[in-house]
N, CA, C and O atoms as a GROMACS GRO file, in nm:
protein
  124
    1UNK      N    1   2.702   1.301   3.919
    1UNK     CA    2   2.675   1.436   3.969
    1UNK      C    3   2.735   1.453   4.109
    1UNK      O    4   2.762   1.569   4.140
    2UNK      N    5   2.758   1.365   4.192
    2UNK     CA    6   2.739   1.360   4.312
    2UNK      C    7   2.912   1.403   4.320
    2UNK      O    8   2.949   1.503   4.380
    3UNK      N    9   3.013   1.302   4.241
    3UNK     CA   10   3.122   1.292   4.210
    3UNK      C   11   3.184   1.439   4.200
    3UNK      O   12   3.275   1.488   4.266
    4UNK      N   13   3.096   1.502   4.085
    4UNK     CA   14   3.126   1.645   4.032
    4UNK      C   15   3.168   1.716   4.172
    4UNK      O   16   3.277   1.756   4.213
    5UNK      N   17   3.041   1.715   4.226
    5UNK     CA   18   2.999   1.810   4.365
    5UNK      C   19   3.124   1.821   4.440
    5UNK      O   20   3.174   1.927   4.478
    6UNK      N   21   3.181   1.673   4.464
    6UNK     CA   22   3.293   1.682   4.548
    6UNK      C   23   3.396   1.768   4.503
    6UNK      O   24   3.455   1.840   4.583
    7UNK      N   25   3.432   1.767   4.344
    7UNK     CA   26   3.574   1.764   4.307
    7UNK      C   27   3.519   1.930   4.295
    7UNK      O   28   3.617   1.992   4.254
    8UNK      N   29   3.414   2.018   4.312
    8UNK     CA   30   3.401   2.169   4.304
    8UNK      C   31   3.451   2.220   4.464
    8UNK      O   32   3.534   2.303   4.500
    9UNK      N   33   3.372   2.142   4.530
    9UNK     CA   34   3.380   2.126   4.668
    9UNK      C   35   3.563   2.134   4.726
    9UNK      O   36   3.590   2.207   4.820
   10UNK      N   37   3.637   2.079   4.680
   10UNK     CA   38   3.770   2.045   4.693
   10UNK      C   39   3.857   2.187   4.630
   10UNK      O   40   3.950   2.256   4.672
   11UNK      N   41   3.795   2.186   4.539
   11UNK     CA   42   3.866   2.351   4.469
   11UNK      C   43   3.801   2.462   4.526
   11UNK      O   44   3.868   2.565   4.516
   12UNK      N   45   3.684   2.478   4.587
   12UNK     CA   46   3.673   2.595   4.689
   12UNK      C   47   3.744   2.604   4.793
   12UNK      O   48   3.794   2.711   4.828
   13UNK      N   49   3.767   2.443   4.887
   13UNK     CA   50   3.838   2.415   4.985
   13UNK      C   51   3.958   2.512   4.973
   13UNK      O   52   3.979   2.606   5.050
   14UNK      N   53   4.066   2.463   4.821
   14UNK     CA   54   4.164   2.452   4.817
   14UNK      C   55   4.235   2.624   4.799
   14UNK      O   56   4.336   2.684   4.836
   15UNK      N   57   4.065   2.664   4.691
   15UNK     CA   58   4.097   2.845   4.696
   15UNK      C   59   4.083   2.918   4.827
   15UNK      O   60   4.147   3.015   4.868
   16UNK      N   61   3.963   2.839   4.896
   16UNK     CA   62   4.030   2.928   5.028
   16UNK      C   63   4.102   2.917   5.136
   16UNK      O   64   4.117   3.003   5.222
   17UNK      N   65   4.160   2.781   5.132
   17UNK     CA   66   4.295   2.777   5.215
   17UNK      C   67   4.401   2.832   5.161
   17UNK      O   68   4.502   2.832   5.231
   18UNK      N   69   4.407   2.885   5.039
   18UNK     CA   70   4.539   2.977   4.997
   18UNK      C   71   4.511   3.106   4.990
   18UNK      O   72   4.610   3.177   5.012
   19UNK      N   73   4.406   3.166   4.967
   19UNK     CA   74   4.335   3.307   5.002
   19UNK      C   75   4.333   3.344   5.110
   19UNK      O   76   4.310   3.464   5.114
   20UNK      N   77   4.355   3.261   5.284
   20UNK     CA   78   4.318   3.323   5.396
   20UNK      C   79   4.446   3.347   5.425
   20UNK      O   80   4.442   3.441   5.504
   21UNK      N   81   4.585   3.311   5.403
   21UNK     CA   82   4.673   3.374   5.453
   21UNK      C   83   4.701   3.516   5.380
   21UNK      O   84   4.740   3.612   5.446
   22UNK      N   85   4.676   3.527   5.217
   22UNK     CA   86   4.683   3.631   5.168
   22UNK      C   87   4.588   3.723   5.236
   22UNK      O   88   4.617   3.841   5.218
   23UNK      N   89   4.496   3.703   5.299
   23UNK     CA   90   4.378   3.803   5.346
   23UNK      C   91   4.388   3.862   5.478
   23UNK      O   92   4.333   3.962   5.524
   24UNK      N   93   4.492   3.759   5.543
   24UNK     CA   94   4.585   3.759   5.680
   24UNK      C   95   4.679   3.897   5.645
   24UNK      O   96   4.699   3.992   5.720
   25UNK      N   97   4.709   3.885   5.562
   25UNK     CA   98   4.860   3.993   5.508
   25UNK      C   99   4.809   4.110   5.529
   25UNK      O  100   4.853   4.206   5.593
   26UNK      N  101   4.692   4.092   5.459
   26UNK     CA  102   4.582   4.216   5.390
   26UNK      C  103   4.572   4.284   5.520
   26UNK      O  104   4.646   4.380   5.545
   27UNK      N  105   4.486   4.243   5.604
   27UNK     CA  106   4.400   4.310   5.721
   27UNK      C  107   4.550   4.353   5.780
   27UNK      O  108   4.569   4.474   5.771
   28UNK      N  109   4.651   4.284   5.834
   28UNK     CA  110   4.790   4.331   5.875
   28UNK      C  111   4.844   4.456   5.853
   28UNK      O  112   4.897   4.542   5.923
   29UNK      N  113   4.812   4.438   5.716
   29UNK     CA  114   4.864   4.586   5.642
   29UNK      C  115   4.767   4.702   5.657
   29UNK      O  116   4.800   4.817   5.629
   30UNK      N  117   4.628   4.665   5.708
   30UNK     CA  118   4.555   4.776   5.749
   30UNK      C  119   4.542   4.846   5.893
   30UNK      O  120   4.504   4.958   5.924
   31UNK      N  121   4.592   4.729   5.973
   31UNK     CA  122   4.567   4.753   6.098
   31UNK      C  123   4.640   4.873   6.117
   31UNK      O  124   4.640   4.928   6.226
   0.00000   0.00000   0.00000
């Protein structure tokens, strides 16, 4: 279980280190 935790843990990491530059773009384009 503990194992699991990490490897969910690692794919949130990983979605939101590629989501914050897209979200960077985003707010850019609103300013």
């Amino acid at each position: 279980r503990g194992g699991n935790n990490m490897a969910i843990a690692m794919t949130v990491l990983k979605f939101v280190g590629g989501a914050l530059p897209f979200v960077q773009e985003l707010l850019k384009a609103f300013m």
